[in-house]
Every structure is written in structure tokens, then in C-alpha cells.
C-alpha positions in Angstrom: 67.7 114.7 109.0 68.4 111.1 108.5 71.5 109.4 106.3 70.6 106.9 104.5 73.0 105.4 102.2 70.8 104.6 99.4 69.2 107.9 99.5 72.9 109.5 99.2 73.7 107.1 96.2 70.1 108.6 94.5 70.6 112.0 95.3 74.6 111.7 93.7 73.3 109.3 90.8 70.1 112.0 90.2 72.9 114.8 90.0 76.0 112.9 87.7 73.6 110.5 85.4 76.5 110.4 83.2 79.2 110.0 84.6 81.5 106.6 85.0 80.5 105.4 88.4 82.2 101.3 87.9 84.4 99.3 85.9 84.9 95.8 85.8 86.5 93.3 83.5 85.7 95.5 80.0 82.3 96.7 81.1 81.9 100.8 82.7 78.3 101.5 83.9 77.7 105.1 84.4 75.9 106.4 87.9 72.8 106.0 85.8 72.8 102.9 84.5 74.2 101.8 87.7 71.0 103.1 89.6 68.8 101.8 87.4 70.2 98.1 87.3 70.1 98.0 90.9 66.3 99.3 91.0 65.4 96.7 88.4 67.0 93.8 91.2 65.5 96.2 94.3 61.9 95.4 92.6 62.8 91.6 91.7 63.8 91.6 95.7 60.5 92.9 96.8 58.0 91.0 94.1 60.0 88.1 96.2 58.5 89.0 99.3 62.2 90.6 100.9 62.1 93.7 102.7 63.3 96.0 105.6 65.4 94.0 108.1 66.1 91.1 105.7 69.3 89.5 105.1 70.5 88.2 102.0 74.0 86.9 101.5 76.2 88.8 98.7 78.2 85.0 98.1 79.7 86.8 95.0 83.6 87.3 93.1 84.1 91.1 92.4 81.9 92.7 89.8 79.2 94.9 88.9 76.9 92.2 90.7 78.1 92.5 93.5 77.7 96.9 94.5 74.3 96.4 92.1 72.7 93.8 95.1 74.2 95.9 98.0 72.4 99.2 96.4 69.2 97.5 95.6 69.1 95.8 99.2 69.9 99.2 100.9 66.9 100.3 98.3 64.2 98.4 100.3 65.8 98.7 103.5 67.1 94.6 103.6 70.6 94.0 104.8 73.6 92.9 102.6 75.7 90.3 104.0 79.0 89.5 102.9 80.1 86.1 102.6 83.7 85.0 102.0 83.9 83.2 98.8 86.6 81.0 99.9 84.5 79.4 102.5 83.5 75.4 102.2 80.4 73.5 103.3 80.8 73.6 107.0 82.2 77.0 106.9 79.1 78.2 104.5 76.4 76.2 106.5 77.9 78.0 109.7 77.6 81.7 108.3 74.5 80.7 106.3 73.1 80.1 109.4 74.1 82.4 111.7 73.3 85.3 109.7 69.9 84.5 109.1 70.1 84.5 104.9 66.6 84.5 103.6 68.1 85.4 99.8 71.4 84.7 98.7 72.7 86.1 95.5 76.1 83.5 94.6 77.9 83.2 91.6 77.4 80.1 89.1 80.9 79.0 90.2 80.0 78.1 93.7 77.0 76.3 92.6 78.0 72.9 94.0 79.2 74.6 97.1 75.5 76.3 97.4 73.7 72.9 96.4 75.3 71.4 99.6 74.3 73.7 102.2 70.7 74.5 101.1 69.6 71.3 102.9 71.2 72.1 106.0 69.6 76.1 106.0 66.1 75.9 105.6 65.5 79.6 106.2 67.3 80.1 103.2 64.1 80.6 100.9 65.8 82.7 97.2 68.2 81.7 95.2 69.8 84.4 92.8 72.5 83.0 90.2 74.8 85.5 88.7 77.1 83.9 85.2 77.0 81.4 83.1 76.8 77.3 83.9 73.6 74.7 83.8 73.8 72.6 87.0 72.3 74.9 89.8 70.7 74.3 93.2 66.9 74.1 92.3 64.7 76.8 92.7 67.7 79.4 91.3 66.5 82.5 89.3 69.0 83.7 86.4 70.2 87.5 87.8 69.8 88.9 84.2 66.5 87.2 83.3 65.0 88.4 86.8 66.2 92.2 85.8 65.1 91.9 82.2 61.6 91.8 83.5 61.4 94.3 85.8 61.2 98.5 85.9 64.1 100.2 86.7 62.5 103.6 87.9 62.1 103.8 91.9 58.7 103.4 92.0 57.5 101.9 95.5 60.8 101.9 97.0 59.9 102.4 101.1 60.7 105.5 102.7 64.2 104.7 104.5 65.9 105.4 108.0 69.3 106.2 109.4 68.5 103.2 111.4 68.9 101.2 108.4 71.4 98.3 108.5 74.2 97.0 106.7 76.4 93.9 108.7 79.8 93.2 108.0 80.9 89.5 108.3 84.4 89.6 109.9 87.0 87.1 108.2 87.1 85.0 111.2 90.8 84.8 111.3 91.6 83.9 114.8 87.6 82.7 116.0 84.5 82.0 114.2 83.1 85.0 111.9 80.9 87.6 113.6 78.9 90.1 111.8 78.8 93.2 113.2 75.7 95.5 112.9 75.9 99.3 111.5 73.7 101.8 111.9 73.6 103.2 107.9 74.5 106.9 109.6 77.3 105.7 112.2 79.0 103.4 108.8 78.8 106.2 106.8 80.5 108.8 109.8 82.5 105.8 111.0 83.7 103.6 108.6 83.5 106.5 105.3 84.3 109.5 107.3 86.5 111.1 104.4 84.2 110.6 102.0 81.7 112.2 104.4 83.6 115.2 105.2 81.6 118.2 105.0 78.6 116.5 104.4 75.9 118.1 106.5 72.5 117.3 104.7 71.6 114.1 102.4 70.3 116.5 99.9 74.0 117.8 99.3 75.6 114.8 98.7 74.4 115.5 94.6 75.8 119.0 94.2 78.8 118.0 96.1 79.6 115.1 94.3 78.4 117.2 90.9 81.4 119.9 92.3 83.8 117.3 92.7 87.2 116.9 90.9 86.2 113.1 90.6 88.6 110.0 91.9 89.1 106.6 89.8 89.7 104.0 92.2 91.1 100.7 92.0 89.6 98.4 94.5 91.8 95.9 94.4 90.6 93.3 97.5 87.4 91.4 96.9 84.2 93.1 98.1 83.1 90.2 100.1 86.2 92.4 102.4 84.7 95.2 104.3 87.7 97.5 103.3 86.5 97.0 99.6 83.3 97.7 100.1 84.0 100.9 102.1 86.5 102.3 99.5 83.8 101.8 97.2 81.0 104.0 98.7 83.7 106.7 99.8 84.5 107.0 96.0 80.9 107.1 95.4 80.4 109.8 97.5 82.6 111.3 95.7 81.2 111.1 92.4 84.2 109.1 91.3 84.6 105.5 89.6 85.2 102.4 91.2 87.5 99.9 89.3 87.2 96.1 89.8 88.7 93.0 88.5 87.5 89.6 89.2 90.5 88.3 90.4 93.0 90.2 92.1 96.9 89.9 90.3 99.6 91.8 89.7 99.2 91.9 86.6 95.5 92.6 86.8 96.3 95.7 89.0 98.5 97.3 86.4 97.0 96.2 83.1 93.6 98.4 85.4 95.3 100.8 86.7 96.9 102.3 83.3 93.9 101.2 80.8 91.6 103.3 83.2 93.7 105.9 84.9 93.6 105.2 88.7 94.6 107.5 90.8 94.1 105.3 94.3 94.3 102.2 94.8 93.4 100.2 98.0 94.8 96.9 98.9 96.0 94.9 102.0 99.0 95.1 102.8 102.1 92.7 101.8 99.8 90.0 100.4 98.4 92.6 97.7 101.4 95.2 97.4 104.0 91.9 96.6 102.2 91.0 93.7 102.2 94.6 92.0 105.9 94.6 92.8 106.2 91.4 91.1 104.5 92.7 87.8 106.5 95.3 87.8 109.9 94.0 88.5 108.6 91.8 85.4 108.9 94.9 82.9 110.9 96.8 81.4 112.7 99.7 82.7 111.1 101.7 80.2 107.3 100.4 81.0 107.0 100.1 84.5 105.5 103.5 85.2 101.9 104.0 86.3 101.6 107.6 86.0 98.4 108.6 86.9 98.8 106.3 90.4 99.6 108.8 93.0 98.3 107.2 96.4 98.1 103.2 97.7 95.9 102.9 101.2 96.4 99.6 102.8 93.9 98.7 105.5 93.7 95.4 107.1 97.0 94.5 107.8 100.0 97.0 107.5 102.5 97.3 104.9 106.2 96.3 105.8 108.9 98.5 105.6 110.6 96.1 103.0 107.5 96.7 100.8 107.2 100.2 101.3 110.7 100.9 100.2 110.2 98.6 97.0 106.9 100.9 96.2 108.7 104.1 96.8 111.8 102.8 94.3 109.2 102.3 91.6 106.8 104.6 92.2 108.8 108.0 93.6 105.7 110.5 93.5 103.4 107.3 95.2 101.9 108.7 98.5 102.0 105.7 101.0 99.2 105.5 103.9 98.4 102.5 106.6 94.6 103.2 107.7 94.2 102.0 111.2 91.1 100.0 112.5 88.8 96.6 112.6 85.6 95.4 110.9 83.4 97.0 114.9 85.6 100.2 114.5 85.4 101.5 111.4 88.2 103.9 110.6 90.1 104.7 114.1 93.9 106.3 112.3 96.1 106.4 109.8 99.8 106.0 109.5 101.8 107.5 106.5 105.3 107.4 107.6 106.4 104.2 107.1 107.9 104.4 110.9 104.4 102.4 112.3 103.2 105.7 114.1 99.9 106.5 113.7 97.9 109.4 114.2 94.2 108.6 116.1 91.0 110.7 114.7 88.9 112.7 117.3 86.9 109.6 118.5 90.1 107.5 119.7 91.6 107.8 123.4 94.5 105.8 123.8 94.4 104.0 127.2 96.9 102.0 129.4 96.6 98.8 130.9 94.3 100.2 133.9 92.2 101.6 131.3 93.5 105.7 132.1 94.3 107.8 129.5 98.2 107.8 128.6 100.4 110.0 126.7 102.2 109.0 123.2 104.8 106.5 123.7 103.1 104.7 126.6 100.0 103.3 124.7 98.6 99.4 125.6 94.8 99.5 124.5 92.9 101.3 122.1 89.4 102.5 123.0 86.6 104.0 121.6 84.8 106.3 124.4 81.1 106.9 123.2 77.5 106.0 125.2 75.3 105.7 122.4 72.8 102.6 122.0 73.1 100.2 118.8 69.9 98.7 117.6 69.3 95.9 120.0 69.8 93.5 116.9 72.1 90.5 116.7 73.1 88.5 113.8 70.4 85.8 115.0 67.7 87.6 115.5 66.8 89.5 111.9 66.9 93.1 113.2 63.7 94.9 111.9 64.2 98.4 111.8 64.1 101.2 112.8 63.8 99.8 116.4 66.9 102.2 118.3 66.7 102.7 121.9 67.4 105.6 123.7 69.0 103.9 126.7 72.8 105.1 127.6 74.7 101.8 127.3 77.5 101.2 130.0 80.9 102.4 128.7 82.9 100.9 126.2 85.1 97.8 126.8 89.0 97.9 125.5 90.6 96.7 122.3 93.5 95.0 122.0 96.5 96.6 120.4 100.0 96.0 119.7 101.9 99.0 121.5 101.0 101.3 119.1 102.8 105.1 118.5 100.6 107.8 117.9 100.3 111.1 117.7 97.8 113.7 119.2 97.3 116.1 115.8 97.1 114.6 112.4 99.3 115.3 109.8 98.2 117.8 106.7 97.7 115.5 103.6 96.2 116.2 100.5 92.1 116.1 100.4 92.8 113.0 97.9 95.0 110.8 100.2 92.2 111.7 103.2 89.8 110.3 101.4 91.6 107.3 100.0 93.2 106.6 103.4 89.8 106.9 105.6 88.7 103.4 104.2 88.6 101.2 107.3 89.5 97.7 108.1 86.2 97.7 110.4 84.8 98.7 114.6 84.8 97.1 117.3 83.4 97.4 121.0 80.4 97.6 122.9 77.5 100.0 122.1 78.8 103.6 122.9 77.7 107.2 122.2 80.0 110.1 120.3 78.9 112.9 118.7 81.6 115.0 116.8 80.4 118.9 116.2 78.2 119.4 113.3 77.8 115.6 112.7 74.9 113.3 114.0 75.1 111.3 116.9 77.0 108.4 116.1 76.8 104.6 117.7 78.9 102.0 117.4 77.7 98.5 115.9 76.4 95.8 117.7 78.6 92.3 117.7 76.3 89.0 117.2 75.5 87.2 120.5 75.6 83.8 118.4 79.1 84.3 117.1 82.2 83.4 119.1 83.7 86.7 121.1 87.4 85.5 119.9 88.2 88.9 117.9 89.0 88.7 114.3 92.5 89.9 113.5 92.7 93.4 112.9 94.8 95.9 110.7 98.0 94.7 112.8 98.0 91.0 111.5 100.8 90.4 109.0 98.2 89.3 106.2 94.6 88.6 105.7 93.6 85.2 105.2 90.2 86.3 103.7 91.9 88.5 100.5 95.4 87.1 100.3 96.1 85.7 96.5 97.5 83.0 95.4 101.4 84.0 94.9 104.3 82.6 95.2 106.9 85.3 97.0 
């Protein structure tokens, strides 16, 4: 019984063909026409000559583009990598580079940016151009023009593995970016565990969406963040629609939010929540309600209690949650109190500085006990999968954390504000084994040995340099 996640996207997309499945900027794709667009790329991908283990770069603004190329890379078993569409030449020449690109699907916008690096990245061998503009790096395919010519049935498509990977770029806040290397079956128990609740066979990811009382999401950070990404396939697993706009604003957020009805909306912390506050601060008494909004998850960085308080005054019935984790952790607790305690799922020990178990109150490191291998894949060496070992790995090594408060037991929340608030930040730690009852055997990622070991900054920084918008509170 293996979990793929493009398999579960199929089997959901076979069962709700008709139902909204993404919106972005005035455009709604159902789960169909969604499946079918990103076959159409899947087959341009492979006529190309990229396959299983590949890496293509996702170099992209928020859009239908963007979930389309992840969907048809996880279709022939390549690897999506995010890159951070803020980046400049040395910064893109860097992550170019280390993550081994061979394709790189970039929006017309960062053309000039692309045409820079190419010289510098000689690996780099497919050039895929999503929106409008003239001047691009030679060799460039138009993204429309290269679906227009292709099938969009499934014909072909290889058979595919749990071992399948997706890597996750992490924002390189405090060192260099590292990606960090998911097993398709640990991301989708680690880093979408709500949306996988219950989930005991692929097959039944279709009737269980097809049951489903179906979520409309706002995704409101860009996808090239792994918290974007994650709320997005939990919603899919879900059966639910995934609302995008290009560019995050305040305005943006509500003019989304009421047009399309969202009922979550994930964000990151201050530097997303201030600018909703600001748009509505900016209306009228009478107009500031968003009525079908009833939960906002912030992963990534956590939510002040300034901010929380402004929420609750203008949004009484909002349900607020904090998820808990890091880009090689996937999602470790959530805190929904506004106090900073947080409750730790069942694959979180809180440890002192000795590394022994503590009680509440006394906590210094978070850990993540497992022995389970990764694939023995880095970042710099294109994993080809599947290639798992079955050797224990040595236990895993400590995370930093800020003193957290936790509690042993979660608190009951609504199946909606579960799913919403599962969507991690990321996981980190060494290779590990856990294996909850009634799930597969999960393994953590594996960190690239090219990238610095500095950590990235986790859901405790104050903001995220990767996401934050221009503003001016």
C-alpha cells in the first residue's frame, strides 16, 4: 500500500470532476480541468526527456501555474523545487545550483533575473515561461503553447512510489537555504496529517473527499512557502478549493475572501495578519464583516498577542490557531490560546538540556524520536528513486526551541480548525523512524550535505523574510 501524492490527487480528481478545486485572480479550474492541465505539462515534461528523480525549479508568483507544475512533476515521479521569487543573481545561481535544476518553470517577470544565471548553471538544460513579455532567456518554451500541443489524458504516466520525493527549499533566514528531502508518504503523514486523518488506503482518498462537507481556502503566503503549499494539498485532500492571489494585500485578502466565500485562511503571522487589519480598519463599520471566515492558521512565525486581540475585535466568531513546526519537521503542535502554549502531537517528546524527557513547564529542546532511514539523497546528488534503505539510523539529534509551554493532551477543536491548523511551517532532524497505529512507517526528510547546517528560522521567528509584504505598519 503505497501513498503517493499524485495518485491521491487522481483518485480525489476521478471522484469530484466537477467540483472547484482552485481560484486565482478571476480564473476557477474545477478538479478536472485541473488534472487534465497538469497531465498536458506532465507529458510536455517527459517528451523533454524529465523523469523520476528529476528536479525542476517552480521560480513562479502564486497562480494556477504554479500547483499545475507540482502535480504534473509528482505525475512522472520528478521533484518540485521551490524557489524564492525574491532571490537575485547570486542568491538564484546559489540555489540553482545546489539543487540540481535540470527544468525550471519561472515567470516572464523574472526573465532578466533567469537570463543572468543560465551561464553560470549549465545543468540547467529546460526553460518553461509562464505570462506574457518578449525578451526571454533563449531556448524558453511558452507554458501555454507547450500544453496546447499535448494530450491531457494519463496515458504513459509511470507507475509511482511512496518513495517518491518532493524537497522543500527552506527560506534561508539565518544561513544559506537547504532543501530538505520528503518521502511523498512521511510529507503527506507529517507535514498534511489533518488532511490525512483517517486515511487508511489511497483508494479512499476519492470517496472520502466525494463525502466531504468541502473547505474554500485562502492561501494567502506565496507557494514558493512550504506552508502554502501544504495548506494547499490538505484542502485538496479534502475535496475543497484553494484560493490564490498573485500578490498578497490586505485588500487582496478581503476582496478573496468575501467574492469566494473562504472559510480558512492561512497566513504568517504579524507580517500577513497587519495588513488584513489595515483593510479593514479602512472600512466602514458597516462593511468590515467577513462572514463566512471562521478560522485563520498562522504557521511560520506566531501571531502576537497585540494582533490577536485586533482579529478577535473584528472578527468575534474567528477561531485563532498558531501551528507549531519547521520546513525538516512538518507539523510538530498547535497553539490556539493566544497564551504561547502549545499542545505537541504524538510524535513530539519534549526534552531538557541533557536531552531526558521533562514535564510541562520545564521544556528546553524539542525532539523528534523516530529510527527510520530517509532516502540516502541529498540536494546534490539528484535522488533517483525509490532507493530507501532499511538500515536503523542513530537517533535523532535536538532542535532548538524557545522555552516552549505545552501540554500533554490536545485540546478538542472542530474537525475544520484541525485541518486548517495541521499546515506546517516544515521538519527538521536527522533520519529517524515513527510509526503511529494504523499509519505507515513514517521517516523524517533528509537535510542537503551541500547546504550550510545554520538552521532556518522556525515558527518562533517574529516574521518571515521569505513571505513578508511590502507594508508600511
Amino acid at each position: 500500500m503505497a501513498f503517493n501524492l499524485a495518485d491521491l490527487f487522481e483518485h480525489i480528481a476521478d471522484a469530484v470532476p466537477g467540483r472547484e478545486a482552485l481560484y486565482a485572480e478571476g480564473r476557477t479550474l474545477t478538479y478536472r480541468e485541473l488534472d487534465r492541465r497538469a497531465n498536458r505539462l506532465a507529458h510536455h515534461f517527459a517528451a523533454a526527456g524529465i523523469g523520476a528523480g528529476d528536479h525542476v525549479g517552480c521560480h513562479l508568483m502564486n497562480g494556477p501555474e504554479y500547483l499545475e507544475t507540482m502535480l504534473a512533476l509528482l505525475k512522472i515521479r520528478a521533484v518540485p523545487i521551490n524557489v524564492n521569487f525574491r532571490y537575485v543573481r547570486d542568491e538564484l545561481r546559489y540555489l540553482y545550483d545546489n539543487a540540481d535544476l535540470v527544468g525550471l518553470v519561472y515567470d516572464t517577470e523574472f526573465a532578466g533575473r533567469v537570463a543572468a544565471v543560465l551561464p553560470d548553471v549549465p545543468r540547467l538544460r529546460h526553460l518553461l515561461a509562464v505570462g506574457p513579455g518578449g525578451d526571454l532567456p533563449a531556448g524558453s518554451l511558452r507554458y501555454e503553447e507547450a500544453l496546447a500541443v499535448r494530450p491531457d489524458d494519463r496515458a504513459g504516466f509511470p507507475a509511482r512510489s511512496a518513495d517518491d520525493l518532493v524537497i522543500i527549499y527552506t527560506g534561508g533566514t539565518t544561513g544559506l537555504p537547504k532543501g530538505v528531502v520528503w518521502r511523498h508518504e512521511d510529507l503527506l503523514f507529517g507535514g498534511m496529517s489533518a488532511g490525512a486523518e483517517g486515511l487508511t488506503a489511497p483508494e479512499d482518498a476519492g470517496p472520502r473527499a466525494a463525502a466531504a462537507d468541502p473547505l474554500v481556502m485562502f492561501a494567502a503566503p506565496p507557494l514558493m512557502h512550504g506552508t502554502s503549499v501544504l495548506a494547499s494539498f490538505i484542502t485538496f485532500l479534502g475535496g475543497g478549493k484553494v484560493c490564490l492571489v498573485r500578490r498578497y494585500s490586505g485588500d487582496a485578502a478581503v476582496r478573496v475572501i468575501r467574492e469566494q466565500g473562504c472559510q480558512t485562511m492561512m497566513i504568517v503571522g504579524d507580517a500577513m495578519a497587519v495588513p488584513l487589519l489595515e483593510a479593514l480598519d479602512a472600512l466602514d463599520a458597516d462593511t468590515r464583516a467577513l462572514p463566512s471566515l471562521r478560522i485563520i492558521a498562522s504557521a511560520g512565525a506566531l501571531l502576537s498577542p497585540a494582533v490577536r486581540a485586533r482579529l478577535g475585535a473584528h472578527l468575534p466568531e474567528l477561531y485563532i490557531v498558531d501551528s507549531f513546526g519547521s520546513t525538516e519537521t512538518g507539523h510538530s503542535g498547535a497553539g490556539m490560546d493566544g497564551n504561547r502554549h502549545f499542545t505537541v502531537n504524538d510524535t513530539t517528546t519534549v526534552l531538557d538540556a541533557d536531552l531526558a524527557p521533562v514535564t510541562p513547564a520545564a521544556a528546553w529542546w524539542a525532539r523528534w524520536p523516530a529510527a527510520a532511514t530517509s532516502p540516502s539523497a541529498t540536494t546534490g546528488t539528484r535522488p533517483r528513486p525509490p532507493a530507501p534503505s532499511s538500515k536503523p539510523a542513530a537517533s535523532a539529534g535536538p532542535c532548538p526551541a524557545t522555552r516552549p509551554r505545552w501540554t500533554p493532551t490536545a485540546p478538542s477543536a472542530s474537525s475544520a480548525a484541525a485541518r486548517s491548523a495541521s499546515t506546517p511551517a516544515a521538519r527538521r532532524s536527522t533520519p529517524k523512524r515513527s510509526k503511529p497505529p494504523s499509519r505507515p512507517t513514517r521517516r523524517s526528510p533528509t537535510r542537503s550535505s551541500r547546504a550550510s547546517p545554520t538552521p532556518a528560522g522556525g515558527s518562533g521567528s517574529p516574521r518571515c523574510s521569505s513571505c513578508t509584504p511590502p507594508r508600511t505598519a
